[in-house]
Backbone as CSV, one residue per row, in Angstrom:
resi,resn,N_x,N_y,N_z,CA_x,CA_y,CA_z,C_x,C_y,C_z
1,UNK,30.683,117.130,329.978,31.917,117.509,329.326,32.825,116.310,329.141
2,UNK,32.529,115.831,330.129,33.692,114.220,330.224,33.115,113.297,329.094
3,UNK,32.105,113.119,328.811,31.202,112.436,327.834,31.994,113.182,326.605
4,UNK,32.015,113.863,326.374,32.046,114.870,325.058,33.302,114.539,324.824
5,UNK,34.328,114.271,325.987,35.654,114.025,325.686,35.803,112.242,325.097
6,UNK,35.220,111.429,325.847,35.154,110.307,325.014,34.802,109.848,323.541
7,UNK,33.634,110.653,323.072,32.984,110.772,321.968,34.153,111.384,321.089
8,UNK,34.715,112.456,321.193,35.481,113.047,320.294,36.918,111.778,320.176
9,UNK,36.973,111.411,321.467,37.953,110.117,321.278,37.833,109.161,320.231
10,UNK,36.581,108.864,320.544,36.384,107.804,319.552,36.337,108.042,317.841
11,UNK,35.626,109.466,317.968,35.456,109.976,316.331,37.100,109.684,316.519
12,UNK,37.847,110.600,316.734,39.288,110.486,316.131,39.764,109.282,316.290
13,UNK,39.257,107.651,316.480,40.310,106.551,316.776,39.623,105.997,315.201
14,UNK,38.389,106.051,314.880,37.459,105.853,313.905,37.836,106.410,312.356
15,UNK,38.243,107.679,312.600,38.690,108.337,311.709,40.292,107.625,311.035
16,UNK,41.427,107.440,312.269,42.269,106.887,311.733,42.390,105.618,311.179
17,UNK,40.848,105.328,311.884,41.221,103.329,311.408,40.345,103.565,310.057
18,UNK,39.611,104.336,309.856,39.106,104.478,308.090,40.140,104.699,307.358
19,UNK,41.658,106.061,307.568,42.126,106.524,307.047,43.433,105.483,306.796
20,UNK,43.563,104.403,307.409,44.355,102.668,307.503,44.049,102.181,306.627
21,UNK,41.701,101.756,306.830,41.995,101.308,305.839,42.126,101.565,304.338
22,UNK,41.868,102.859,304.238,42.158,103.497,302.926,42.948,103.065,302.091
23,UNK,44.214,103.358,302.914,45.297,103.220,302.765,45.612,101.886,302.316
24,UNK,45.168,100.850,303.229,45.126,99.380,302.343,44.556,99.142,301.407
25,UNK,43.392,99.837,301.371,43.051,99.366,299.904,43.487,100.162,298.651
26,UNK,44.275,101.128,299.199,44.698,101.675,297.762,46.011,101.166,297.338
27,UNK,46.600,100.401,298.865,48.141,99.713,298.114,47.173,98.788,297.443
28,UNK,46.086,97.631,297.909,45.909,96.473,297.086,45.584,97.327,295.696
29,UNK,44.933,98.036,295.953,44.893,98.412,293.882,45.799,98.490,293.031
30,UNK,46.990,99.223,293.513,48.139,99.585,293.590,48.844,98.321,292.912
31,UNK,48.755,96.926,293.506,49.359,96.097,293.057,48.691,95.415,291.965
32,UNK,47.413,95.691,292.155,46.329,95.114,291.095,46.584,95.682,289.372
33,UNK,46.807,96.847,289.693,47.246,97.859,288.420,48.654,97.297,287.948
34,UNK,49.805,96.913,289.089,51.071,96.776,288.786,50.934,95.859,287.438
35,UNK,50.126,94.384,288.423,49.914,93.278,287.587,49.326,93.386,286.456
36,UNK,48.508,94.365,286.372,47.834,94.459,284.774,49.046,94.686,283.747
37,UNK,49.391,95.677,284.603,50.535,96.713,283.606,52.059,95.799,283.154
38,UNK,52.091,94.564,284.024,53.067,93.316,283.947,52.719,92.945,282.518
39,UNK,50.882,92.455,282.718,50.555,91.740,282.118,50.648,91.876,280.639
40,UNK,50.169,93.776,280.479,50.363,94.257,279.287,51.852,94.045,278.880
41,UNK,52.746,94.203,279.514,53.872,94.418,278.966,54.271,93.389,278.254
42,UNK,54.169,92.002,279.067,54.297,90.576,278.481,53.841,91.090,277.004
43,UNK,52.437,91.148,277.114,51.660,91.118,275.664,52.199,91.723,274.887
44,UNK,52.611,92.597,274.599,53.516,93.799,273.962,54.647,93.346,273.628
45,UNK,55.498,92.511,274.488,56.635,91.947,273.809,56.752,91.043,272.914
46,UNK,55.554,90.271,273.311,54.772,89.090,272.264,54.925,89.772,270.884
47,UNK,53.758,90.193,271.298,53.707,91.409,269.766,54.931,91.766,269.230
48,UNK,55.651,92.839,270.184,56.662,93.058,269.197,57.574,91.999,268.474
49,UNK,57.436,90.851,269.306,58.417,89.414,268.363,57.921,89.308,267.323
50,UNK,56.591,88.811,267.305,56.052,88.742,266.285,55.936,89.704,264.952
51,UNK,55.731,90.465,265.581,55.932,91.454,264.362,57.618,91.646,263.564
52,UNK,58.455,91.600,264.962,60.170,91.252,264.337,59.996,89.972,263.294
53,UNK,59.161,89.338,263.718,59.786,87.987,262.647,59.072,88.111,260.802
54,UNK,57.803,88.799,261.285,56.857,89.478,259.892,57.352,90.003,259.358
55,UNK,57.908,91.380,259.670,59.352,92.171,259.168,60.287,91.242,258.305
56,UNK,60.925,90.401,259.136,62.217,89.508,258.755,61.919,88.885,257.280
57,UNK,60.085,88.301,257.555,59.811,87.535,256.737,59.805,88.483,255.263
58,UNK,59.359,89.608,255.165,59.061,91.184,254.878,60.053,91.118,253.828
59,UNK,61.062,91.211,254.465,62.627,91.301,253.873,63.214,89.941,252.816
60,UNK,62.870,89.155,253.755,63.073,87.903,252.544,62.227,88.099,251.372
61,UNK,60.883,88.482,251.427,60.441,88.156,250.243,60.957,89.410,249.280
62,UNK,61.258,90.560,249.950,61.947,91.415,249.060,63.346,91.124,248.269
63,UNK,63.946,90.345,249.393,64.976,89.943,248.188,64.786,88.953,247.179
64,UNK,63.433,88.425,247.490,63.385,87.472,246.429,63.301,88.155,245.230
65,UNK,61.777,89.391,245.438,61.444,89.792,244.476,62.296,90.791,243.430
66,UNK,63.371,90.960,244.351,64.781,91.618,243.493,65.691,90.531,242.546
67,UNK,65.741,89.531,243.151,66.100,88.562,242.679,65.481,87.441,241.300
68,UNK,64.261,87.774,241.528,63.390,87.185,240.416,63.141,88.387,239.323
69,UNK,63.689,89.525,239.511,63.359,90.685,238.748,61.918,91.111,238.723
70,UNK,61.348,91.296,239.843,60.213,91.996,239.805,60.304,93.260,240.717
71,UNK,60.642,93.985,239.482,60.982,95.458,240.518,59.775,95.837,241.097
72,UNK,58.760,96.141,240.231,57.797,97.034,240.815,56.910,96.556,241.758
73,UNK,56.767,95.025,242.083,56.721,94.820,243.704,57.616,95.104,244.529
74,UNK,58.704,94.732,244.000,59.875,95.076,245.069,59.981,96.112,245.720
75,UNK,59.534,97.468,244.921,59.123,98.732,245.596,57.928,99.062,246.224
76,UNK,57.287,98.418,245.672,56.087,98.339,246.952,56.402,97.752,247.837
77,UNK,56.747,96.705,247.929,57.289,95.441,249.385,58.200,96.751,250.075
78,UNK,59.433,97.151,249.190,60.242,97.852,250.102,59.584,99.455,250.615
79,UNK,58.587,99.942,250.016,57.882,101.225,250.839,57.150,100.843,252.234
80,UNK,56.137,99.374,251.984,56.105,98.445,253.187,56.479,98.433,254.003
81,UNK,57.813,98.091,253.596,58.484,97.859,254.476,59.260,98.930,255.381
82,UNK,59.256,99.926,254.845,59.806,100.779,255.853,58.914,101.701,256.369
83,UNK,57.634,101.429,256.000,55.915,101.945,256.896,56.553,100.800,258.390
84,UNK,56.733,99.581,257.778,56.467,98.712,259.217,57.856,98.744,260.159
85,UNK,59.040,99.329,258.995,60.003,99.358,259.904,59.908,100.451,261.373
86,UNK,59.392,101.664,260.536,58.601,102.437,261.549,57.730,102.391,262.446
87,UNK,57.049,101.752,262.425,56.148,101.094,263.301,56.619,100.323,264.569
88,UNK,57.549,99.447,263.746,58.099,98.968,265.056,58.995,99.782,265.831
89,UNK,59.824,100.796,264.968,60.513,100.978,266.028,59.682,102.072,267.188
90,UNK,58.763,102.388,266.645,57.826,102.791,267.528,57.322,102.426,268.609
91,UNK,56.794,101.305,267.891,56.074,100.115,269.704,57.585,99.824,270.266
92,UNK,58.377,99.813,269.805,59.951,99.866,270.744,60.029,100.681,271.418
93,UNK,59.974,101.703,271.028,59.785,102.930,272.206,58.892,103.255,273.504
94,UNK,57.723,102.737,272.710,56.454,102.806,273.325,56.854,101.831,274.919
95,UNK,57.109,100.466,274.009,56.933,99.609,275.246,58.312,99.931,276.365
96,UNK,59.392,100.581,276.084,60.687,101.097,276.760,59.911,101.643,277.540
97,UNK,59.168,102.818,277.139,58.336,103.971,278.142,57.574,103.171,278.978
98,UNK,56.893,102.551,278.583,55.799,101.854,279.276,56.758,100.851,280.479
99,UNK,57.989,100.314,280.180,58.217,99.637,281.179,59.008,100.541,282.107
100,UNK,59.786,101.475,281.537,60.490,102.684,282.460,59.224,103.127,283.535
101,UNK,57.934,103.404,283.504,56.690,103.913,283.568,56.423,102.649,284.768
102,UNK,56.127,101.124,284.478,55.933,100.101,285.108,57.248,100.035,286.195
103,UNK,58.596,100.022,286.178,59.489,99.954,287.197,59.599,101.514,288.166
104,UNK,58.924,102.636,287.863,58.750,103.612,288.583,57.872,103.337,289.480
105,UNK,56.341,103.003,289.252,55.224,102.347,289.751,55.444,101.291,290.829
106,UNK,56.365,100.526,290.283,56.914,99.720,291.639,57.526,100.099,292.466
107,UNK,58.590,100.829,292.028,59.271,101.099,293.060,58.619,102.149,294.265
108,UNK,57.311,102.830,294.096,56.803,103.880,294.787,55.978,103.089,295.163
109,UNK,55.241,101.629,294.746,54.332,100.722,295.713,55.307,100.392,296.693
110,UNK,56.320,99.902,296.364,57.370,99.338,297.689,58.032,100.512,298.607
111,UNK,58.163,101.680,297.914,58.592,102.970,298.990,56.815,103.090,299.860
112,UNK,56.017,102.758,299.165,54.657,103.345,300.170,54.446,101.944,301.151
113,UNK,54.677,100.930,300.483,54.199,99.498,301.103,55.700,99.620,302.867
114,UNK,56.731,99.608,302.735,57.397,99.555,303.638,57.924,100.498,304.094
C-alpha cells in the first residue's frame, strides 16, 4: 500500500511537470505568432505607403489628363481611381483590425507570461 502511495506520488509530480511544460511551450509559440503577426503588420504598412503614393501618383495624372483635355481617359483614370480609393481604405481598416487584434494578443501573452 505504501508503494502504491509513492507511485501515485510520482504520477502526480510527472503530470504537473508535463502540464509546466506545456505551458512553456505554448507561451514560446505564443510569442513566435506575436512576431509573425509584428512582422505582417510592418509589411502591410509598407504596402499601404506604397500604394498611398500610386494613388497620389493616380491623381496627378488625372489632373493632367483634365488639363490636356482628354476627357475620356480622365474618366477612366477617375473610375480607377475610386476602385483604388476603395481599396485602400479598406486595407486601412483591415490593418487597424489586425493591429487592434495584434495589441490584444500581447497583452494576454504578458497577462499569461507574469
Amino acid at each position: 500500500m505504501k508503494k502504491l502511495g509513492w507511485m501515485a506520488a510520482g504520477i502526480l509530480a510527472g503530470a504537473i511537470a508535463l502540464t509546466g511544460q506545456a505551458s512553456a511551450n505554448d507561451i514560446q509559440q505564443d510569442r513566435r505568432e506575436l512576431r509573425h503577426d509584428n512582422r505582417e503588420i510592418r509589411n502591410d504598412r509598407r504596402e499601404l505607403r506604397q500604394d498611398k503614393r500610386e494613388l497620389n501618383a493616380d491623381r496627378r495624372e488625372l489632373r493632367k489628363d483634365l488639363a490636356h483635355g482628354r476627357y475620356g481617359q480622365a474618366a477612366r483614370d477617375r473610375a480607377e481611381l475610386r476602385r483604388d480609393s476603395r481599396d485602400l481604405r479598406q486595407d486601412s481598416r483591415d490593418l487597424t483590425r489586425d493591429n487592434i487584434d495584434r495589441r490584444q494578443d500581447r497583452r494576454d501573452l504578458f497577462r499569461d507570461t507574469y
